[in-house]
C-alpha positions as CSV (number, residue, x, y, z in Angstrom):
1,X,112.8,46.0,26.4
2,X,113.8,48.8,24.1
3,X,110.7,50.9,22.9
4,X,110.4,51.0,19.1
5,X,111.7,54.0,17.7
6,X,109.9,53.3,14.3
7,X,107.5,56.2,13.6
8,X,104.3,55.8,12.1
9,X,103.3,57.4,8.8
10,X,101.1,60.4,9.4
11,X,97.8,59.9,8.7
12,X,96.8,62.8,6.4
13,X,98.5,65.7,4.8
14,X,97.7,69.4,4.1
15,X,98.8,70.9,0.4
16,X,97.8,73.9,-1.7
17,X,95.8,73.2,-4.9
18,X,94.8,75.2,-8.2
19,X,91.9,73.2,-10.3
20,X,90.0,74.8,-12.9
21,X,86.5,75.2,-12.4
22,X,83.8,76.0,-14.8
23,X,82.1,78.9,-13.7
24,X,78.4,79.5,-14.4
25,X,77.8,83.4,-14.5
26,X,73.8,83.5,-13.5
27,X,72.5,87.2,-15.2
28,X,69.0,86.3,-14.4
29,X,67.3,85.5,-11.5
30,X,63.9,84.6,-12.9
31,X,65.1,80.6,-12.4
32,X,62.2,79.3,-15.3
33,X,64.1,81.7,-17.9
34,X,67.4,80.0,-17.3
35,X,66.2,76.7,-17.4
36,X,65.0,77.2,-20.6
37,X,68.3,78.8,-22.1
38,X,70.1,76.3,-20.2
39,X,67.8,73.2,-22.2
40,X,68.1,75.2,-25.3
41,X,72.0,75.5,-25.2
42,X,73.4,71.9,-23.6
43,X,70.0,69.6,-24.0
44,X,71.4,68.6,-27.1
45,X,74.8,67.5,-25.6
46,X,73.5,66.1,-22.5
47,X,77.3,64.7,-21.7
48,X,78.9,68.0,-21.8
49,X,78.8,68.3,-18.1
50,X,80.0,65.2,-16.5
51,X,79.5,65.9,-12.8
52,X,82.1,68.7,-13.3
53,X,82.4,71.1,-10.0
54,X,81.3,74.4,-11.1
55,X,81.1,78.0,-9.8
56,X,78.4,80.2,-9.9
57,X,79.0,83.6,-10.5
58,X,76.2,85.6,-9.3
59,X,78.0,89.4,-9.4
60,X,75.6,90.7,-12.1
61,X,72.6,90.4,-9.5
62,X,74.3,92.4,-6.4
63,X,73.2,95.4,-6.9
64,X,69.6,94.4,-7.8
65,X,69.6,92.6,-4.4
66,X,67.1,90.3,-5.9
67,X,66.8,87.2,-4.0
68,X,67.9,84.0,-5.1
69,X,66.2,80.2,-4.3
70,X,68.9,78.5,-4.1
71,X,67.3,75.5,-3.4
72,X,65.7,75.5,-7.1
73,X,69.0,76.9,-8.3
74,X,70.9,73.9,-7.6
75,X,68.1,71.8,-9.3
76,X,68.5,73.6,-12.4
77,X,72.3,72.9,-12.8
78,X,72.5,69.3,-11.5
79,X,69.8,68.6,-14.4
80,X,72.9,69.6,-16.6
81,X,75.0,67.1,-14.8
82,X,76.8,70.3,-13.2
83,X,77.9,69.7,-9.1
84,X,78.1,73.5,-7.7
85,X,80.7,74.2,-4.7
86,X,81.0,77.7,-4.8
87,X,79.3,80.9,-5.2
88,X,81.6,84.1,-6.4
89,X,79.9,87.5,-6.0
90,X,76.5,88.5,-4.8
91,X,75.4,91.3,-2.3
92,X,75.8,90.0,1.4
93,X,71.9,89.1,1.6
94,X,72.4,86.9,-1.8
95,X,75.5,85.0,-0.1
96,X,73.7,84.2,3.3
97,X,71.3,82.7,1.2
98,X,74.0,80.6,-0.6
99,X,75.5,79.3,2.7
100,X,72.0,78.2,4.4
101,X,71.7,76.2,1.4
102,X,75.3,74.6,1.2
103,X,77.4,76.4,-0.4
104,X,80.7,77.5,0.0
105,X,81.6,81.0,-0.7
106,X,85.2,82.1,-3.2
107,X,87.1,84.8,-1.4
108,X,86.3,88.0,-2.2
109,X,88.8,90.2,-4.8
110,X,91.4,91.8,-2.6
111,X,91.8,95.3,-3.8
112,X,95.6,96.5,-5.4
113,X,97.5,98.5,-2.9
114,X,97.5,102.5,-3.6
115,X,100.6,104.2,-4.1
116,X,100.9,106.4,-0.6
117,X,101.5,110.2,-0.7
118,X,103.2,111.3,2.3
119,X,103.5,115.5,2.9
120,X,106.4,116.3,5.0
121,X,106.2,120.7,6.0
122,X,109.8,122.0,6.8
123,X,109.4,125.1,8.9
124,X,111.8,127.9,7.5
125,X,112.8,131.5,7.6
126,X,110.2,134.1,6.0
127,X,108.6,130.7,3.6
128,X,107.0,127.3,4.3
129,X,108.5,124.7,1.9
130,X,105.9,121.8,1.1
131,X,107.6,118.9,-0.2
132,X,105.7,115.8,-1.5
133,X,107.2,112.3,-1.5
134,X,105.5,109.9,-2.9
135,X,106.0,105.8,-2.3
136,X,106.2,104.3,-6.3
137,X,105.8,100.5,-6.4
138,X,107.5,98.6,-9.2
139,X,106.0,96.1,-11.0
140,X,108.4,92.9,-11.5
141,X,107.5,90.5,-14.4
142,X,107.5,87.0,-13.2
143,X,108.8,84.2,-15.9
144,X,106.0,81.4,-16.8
145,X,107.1,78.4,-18.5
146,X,105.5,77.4,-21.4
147,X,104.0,73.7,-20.8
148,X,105.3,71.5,-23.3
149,X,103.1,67.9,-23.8
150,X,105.3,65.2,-26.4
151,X,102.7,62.2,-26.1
152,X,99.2,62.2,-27.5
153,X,96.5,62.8,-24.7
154,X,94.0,59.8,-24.5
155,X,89.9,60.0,-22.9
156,X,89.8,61.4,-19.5
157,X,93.2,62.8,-19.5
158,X,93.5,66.9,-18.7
159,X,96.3,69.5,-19.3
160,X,96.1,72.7,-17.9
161,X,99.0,75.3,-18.0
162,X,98.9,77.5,-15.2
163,X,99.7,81.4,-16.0
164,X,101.3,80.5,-19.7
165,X,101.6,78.5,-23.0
166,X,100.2,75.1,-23.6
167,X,102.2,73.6,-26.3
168,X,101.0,69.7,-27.3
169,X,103.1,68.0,-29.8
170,X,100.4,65.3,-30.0
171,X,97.1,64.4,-30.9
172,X,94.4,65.6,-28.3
173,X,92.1,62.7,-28.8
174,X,87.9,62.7,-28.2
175,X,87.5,62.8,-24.4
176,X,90.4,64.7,-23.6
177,X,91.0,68.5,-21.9
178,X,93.9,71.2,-22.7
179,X,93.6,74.1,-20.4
180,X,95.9,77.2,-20.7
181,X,95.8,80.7,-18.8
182,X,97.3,81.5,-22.6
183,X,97.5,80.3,-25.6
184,X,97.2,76.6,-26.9
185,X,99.2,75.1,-30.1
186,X,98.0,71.5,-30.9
187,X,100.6,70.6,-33.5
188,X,98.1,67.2,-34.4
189,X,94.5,66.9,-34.5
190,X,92.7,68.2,-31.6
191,X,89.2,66.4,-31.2
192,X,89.0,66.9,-27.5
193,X,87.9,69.9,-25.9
194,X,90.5,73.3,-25.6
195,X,90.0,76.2,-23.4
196,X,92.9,79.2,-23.3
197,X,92.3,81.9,-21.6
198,X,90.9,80.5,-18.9
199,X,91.3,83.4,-16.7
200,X,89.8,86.0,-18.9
201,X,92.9,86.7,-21.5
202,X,90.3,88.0,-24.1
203,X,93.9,87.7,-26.3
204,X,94.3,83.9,-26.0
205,X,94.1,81.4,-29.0
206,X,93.8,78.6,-30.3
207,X,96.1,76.8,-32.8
208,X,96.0,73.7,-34.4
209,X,96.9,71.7,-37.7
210,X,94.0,69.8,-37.8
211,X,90.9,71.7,-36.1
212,X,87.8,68.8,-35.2
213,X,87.1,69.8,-31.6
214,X,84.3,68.6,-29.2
215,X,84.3,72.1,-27.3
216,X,86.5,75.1,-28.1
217,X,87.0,78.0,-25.4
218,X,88.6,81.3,-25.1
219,X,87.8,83.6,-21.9
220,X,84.6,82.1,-21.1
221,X,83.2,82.0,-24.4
222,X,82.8,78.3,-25.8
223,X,81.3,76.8,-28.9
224,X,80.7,73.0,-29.0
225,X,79.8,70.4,-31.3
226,X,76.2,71.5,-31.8
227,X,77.2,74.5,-34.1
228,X,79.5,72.6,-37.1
229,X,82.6,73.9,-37.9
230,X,82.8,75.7,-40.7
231,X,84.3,73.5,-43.7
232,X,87.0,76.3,-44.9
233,X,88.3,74.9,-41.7
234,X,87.0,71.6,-40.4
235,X,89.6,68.8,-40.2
236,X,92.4,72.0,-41.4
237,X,95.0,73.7,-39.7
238,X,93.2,76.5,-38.2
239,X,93.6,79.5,-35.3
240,X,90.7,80.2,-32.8
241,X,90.9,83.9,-31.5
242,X,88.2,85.9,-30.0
243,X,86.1,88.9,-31.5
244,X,83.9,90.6,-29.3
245,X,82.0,88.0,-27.7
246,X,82.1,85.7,-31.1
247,X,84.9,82.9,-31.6
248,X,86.3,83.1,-35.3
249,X,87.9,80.3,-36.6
250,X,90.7,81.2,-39.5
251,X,92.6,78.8,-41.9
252,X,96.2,78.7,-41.1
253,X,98.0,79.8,-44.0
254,X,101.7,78.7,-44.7
């Protein structure tokens, strides 16, 4: 009887993934203090976290080498409907602490590479020649695509342009997400939430010809629903850029 040669489909698969998290930078490690900025900021939009994985950032308390409960931590932020996977920064103390209580830990920043300075000494007659050659590196920019949406983006649905442009010819409807390491041009009326800059690009904006968002981001700084829009542009075409550590909101002008 001839075997079957018929292989079976594997039964997983291993593949690279970039998601966006939200990261949570914790500057305080006095937990009671950022419960109550945390009530005072989202406990009027209970919904803006929906069980969203988040980071938390705890860099600015390394060098205080405070310690952090963890366990209490984690309560604060699932009472915001936030899910925490990873911790980012700390001193080593701070991230043993995360780890005992579940946590994963983001890789550390890998530091850029030094130009090298190599001496070479010739031996000659009478003189000693020093001569200095030094390794220079090159820097080669890399070509990202603008990401170009044509259809309108319905509830649930989210964009996010990895390294570039987001460019939606479309309405970005209540419930929906456009993410962009850049910029973001809504060229229809974006009532969902926008975040450019994602990756710290303090020079990102936001365009759009009709400006009624639920949440509005650029570099970490957001501003939702609980603070109106202004009417000079509510409901107008309108740019979002970033001033400081304050979001300004322009009319468009043709």
């Amino acid at each position: 009887m001839a075997a079957d040669s018929t292989e079976s489909p594997l039964a997983f698969e291993l593949k690279d993934a970039t998601l966006p998290l939200a990261v949570v930078a914790v500057r305080q490690a006095d937990l009671a203090v950022l419960a109550a900025e945390l009530q005072k900021k989202l406990g009027e939009t209970p919904n803006f976290f929906d069980d969203d994985p988040v980071v938390i950032d705890i860099a600015a308390l390394a060098d205080a080498g405070e310690a952090i409960d963890f366990t209490q931590l984690l309560r604060v932020l699932r009472a915001h409907r936030m899910r925490p996977v990873l911790v980012a920064g700390g001193s080593a103390a701070q991230r043993a602490a995360a780890l005992a209580a579940g946590l994963a830990l983001a890789p550390e920043p890998v530091p850029a590479p030094r130009a090298k300075t190599v001496e070479v000494v010739r031996e000659v007659p009478i003189e000693v020649v020093r001569e200095v050659e030094r390794e220079v590196v090159r820097e080669v920019p890399v070509f990202v695509p603008t990401l170009v949406v044509d259809k309108p983006l319905r509830s649930g649905q989210q964009v996010y342009a990895k390294g570039g442009d987001l460019i939606v010819l479309a309405a970005v409807n209540a419930g929906a997400e456009v993410i962009a390491d850049g910029n973001i041009h809504v060229y229809g009326p974006l009532r969902g939430k926008a975040v450019a800059g994602s990756r710290g690009n303090t020079d990102a904006r936001i365009y759009t010809t009709c400006l009624e968002p639920e949440l509005i981001s650029i570099a970490g700084v957001y501003r939702t629903t609980e603070t109106p829009i202004p009417p000079e542009v509510a409901g107008k075409p309108a740019q979002v850029r970033l001033v400081g550590d304050k979001l300004v909101m322009e009319p468009l002008k043709s």
